[in-house]
N, C-alpha and C positions, 0 to 999 in steps of 0.2 A: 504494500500500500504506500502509497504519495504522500506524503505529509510535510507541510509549509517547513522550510528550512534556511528561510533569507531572514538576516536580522532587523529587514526593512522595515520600520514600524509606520511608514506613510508613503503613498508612490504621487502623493497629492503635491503640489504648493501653491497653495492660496493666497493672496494679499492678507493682509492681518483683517480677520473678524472688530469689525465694529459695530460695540456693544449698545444697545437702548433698551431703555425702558420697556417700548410694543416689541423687543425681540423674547425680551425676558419673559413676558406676560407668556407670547405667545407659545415656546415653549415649555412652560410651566403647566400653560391648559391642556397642551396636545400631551405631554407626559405624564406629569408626577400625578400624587392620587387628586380625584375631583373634587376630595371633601378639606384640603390642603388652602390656605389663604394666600392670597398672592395681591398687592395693591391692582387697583385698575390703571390702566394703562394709558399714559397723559392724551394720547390720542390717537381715539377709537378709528378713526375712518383708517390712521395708519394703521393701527393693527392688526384689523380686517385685511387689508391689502396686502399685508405683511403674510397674512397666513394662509391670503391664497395663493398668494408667490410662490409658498413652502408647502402647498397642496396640503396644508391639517386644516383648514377653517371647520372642513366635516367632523374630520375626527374630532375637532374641539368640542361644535354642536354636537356631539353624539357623545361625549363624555360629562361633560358639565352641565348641570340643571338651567332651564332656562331663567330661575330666577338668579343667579348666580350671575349667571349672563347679563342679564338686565342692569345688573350692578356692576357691571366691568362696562359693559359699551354702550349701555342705552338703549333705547326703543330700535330706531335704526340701526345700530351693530346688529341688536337682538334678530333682525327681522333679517339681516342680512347672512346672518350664521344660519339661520334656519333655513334660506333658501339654499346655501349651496347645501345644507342636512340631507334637505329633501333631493337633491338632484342626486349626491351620493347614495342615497338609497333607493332610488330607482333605478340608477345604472347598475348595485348591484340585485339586484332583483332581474336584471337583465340577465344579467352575468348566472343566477340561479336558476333561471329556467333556460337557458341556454348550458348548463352541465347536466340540469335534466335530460331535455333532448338527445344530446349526446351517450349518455349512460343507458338510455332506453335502446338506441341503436346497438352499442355496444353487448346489452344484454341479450337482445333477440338474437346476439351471431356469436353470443359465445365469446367474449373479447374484455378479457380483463382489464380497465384501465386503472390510471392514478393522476389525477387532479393537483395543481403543481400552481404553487403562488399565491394570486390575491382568489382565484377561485377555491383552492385548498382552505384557506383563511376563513371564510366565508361559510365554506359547505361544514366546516367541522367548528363552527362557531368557535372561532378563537379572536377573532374582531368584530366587532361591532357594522350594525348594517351599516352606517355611512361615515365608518371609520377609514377603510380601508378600498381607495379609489380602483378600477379596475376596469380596464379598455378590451381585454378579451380573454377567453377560456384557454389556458395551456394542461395537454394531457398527454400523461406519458403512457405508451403501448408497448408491446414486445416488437422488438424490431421488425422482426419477421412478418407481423402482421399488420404493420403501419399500411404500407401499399391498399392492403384489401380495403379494411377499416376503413380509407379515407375514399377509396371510392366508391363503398357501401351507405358512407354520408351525404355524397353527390348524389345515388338512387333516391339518397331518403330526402331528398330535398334540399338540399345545401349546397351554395355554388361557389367556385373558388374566384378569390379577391387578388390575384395579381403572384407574380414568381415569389416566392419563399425567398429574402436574402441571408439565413441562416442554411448550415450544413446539419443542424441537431434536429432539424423541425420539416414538416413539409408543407405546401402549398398551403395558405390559409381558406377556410374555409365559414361560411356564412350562411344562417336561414332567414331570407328576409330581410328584418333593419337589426336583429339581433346582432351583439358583440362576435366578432369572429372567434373561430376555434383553430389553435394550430396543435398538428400533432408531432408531439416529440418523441424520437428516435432515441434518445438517449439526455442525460444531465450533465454535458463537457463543467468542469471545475470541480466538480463536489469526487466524493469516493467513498468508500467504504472500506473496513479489513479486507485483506484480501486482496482486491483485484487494484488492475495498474491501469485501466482505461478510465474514461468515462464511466456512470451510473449508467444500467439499465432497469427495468423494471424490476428483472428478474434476481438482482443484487438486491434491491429492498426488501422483497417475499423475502428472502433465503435471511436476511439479518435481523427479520423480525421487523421491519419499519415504517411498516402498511398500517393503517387503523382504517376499517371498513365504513362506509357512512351508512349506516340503517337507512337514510329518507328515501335514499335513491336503490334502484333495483341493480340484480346482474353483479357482477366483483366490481364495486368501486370502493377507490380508498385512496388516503389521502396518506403523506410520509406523515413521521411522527414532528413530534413539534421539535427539537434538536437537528433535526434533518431539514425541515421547511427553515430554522433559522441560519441554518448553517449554507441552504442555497441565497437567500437572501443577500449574504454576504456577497459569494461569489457571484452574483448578479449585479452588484449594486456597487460594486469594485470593478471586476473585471469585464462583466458584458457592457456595463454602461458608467463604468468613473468617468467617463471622458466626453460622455454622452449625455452630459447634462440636461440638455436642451430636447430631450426629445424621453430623460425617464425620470423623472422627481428623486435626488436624491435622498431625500427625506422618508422617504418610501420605505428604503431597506432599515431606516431604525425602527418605524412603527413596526415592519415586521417582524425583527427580533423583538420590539419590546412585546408583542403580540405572543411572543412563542418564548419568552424569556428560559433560560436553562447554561447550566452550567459551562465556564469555558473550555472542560474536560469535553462535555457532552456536546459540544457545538463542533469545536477544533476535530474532532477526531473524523468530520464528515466534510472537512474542508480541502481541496488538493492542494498540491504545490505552487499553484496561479497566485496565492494570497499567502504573506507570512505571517509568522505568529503572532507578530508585534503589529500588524492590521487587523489582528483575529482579535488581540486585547484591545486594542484602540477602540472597536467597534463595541464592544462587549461594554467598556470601561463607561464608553460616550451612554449608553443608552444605561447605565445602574448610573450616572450623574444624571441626567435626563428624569429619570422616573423618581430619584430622591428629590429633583427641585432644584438641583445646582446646575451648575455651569464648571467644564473644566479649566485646570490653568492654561490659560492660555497659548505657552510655550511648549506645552507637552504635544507628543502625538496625538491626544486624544482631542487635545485644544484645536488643530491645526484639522484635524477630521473634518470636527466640529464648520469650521469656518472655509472649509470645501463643500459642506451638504448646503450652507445657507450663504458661501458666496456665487455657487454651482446654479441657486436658486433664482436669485437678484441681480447678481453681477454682469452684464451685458458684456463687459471686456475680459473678463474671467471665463464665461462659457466658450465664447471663439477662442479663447486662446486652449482652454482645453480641445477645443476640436481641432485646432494647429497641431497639439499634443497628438492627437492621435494617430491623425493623419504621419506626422516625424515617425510616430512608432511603427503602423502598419509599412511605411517603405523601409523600415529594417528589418521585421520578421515577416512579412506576406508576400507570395505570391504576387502580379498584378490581376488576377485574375481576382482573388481574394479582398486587392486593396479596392480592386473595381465595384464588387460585389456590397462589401460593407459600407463604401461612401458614395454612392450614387445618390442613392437617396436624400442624403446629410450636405452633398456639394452639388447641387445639380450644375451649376456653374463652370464646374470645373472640368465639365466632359460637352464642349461645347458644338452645337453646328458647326460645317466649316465655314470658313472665313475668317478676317479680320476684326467683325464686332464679337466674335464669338472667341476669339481668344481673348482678345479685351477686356472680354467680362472676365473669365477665367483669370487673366492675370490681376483684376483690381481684387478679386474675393482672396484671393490670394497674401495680396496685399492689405488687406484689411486687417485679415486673421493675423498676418506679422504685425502689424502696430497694435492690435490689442495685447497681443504676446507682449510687446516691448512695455505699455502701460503697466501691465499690471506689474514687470521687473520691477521698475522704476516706484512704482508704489510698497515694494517688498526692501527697499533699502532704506537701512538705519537713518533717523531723522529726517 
């Protein structure tokens, strides 16, 4: 088995976190307990804004009583927490009858799945209805029978939404205005004892890390909660540290703090993509988070901290992480790889022919450089 072995404790660097009062509030609401006191926040309309920036406004509405509320922001925060409540839990409700449908297919053919992320969360009540945001159904199958499965959901009604730009997952698939559902081949980052690839299904049965959902029919289940935290991580680091702009960093704390467990019990399902001292840092960030604190600032855990909410806000911060990535992918990918993963994120940058069309490509370019260089220039002493 893989197990993290760099003493990296952060692959982030962020401009220094600055601190306010609506940052404080707002992670105090979305973490520590609801029945905890925290002053209200000098202002409301900012830290409303603030928390939708950081995708918790729901989770806050879905935590904290509304009169509690009423006394931190007023009629209008109050009214404005509760709409985005309500939109979070419609979407998941979406999100719940769209793993129905799918587990009903599944069942009629004999086809074991496993429910993976915010639909996991969800289905095995370990977040709250409009805690926990969620744009589509991911399910993991036995490899073997991914192919069939996915075309048995085509028969059954469901059409595909465009090429798959992942190697783990295949062609996404859709019924209607429903959340799409992709199906996964496998869990690249995470591991188990034993084995030196990727997670497949058949690695969780055999380690005991399935827990069945009674609601839904046929072998559905969801990993245990050490394992769903433990993808988390590697989701929320490595599929998308860099990805700001397109996956809420904020996401993979609520998830660990949703699935809270030990860092014996988390680390040991972690691969060697993510090192220990990320594995603490993450761990560390979300037991500061739910006591009510804030880390030191200097630490790795501090510096985490101030990549999840400058990842969130920071305009020059998120290009230059996507500069970031883009640097990384032309030193370990393929072009076919690097093609595959930023098409979508650069369209710019693969332009028609001609003269205005590399023009474009070369100013996005250049953009992403001067935000890189801003945010250096903000990272130095005085």
């Amino acid at each position: 088995m893989k197990r993290p072995t760099s003493t990296r404790d952060c692959r982030f660097n962020p401009p220094p976190l600055v601190h306010s009062a609506e940052l404080s509030w707002v992670l105090h609401r979305a973490y520590a307990s609801p029945d905890s006191s925290h002053s209200p926040p000098p202002d409301s309309s900012d830290a409303i804004t603030l928390a939708r920036k950081l995708d918790v406004l729901g989770r806050i509405a879905s935590r904290i009583p509304g009169s509690r509320l009423l006394l931190d922001l007023g009629t209008t925060g109050l009214q404005a927490a509760l709409a985005d409540r309500s939109a979070a839990a419609r979407q998941a409700l979406r999100i719940l009858r769209s793993s129905d449908r799918v587990s009903q297919v599944a069942a009629r053919n004999g086809i074991p799945i496993v429910f993976l992320k915010g639909a996991a969360l969800h289905l095995s009540n370990r977040t709250g209805v409009a805690s926990r945001p969620a744009s589509d159904v991911d399910v993991l199958v036995p490899r073997q029978l991914a192919l069939a499965f996915h075309r048995t959901l085509m028969t059954s009604g469901f059409s595909p939404l465009g090429p798959s730009r992942s190697e783990h997952h295949l062609q996404p698939l859709a019924e209607g205005r429903d959340p799409p559902v992709e199906i996964h081949l496998e869990i690249p980052g995470c591991t188990v004892p034993d084995i030196a690839g990727s997670v497949v299904l058949e690695d969780l049965a055999r380690h005991g890390l399935l827990e069945r959902i009674p609601s839904l029919p046929g072998d559905s289940f969801v990993p245990a909660a050490s394992f769903l935290a433990a993808h988390a991580i590697v989701h929320g680091l490595v599929d998308h540290g860099f990805g700001a702009d397109r996956y809420p960093p904020m996401r993979m704390l609520g998830d660990v703090a949703d699935c809270r467990d030990s860092f014996m019990k988390i680390s040991q399902f972690v691969g060697n993509s993510v090192s220990r001292g990320e594995i603490i840092a993450v761990i560390e960030l979300v037991e500061f988070l739910v006591s009510g604190r804030q880390p030191p600032t200097s630490s790795a855990t501090g510096r985490l901290l101030a990549h999840v909410v400058s990842g969130s806000i920071d305009t020059d911060y998120r290009n230059a992480l996507r500069l970031r990535q883009m640097l990384h992918l032309l030193r370990t990918g393929s072009l076919s790889t690097i093609r595959t993963k930023t098409e979508g994120r650069f369209p710019g940058l693969y332009p028609l022919p001609g003269i205005p069309g590399i023009r474009n490509a070369v100013m996005q370019l250049w953009q992403l450089l001067l935000a890189e260089l801003r945010v250096r220039q903000r990272q130095l002493p005085g």
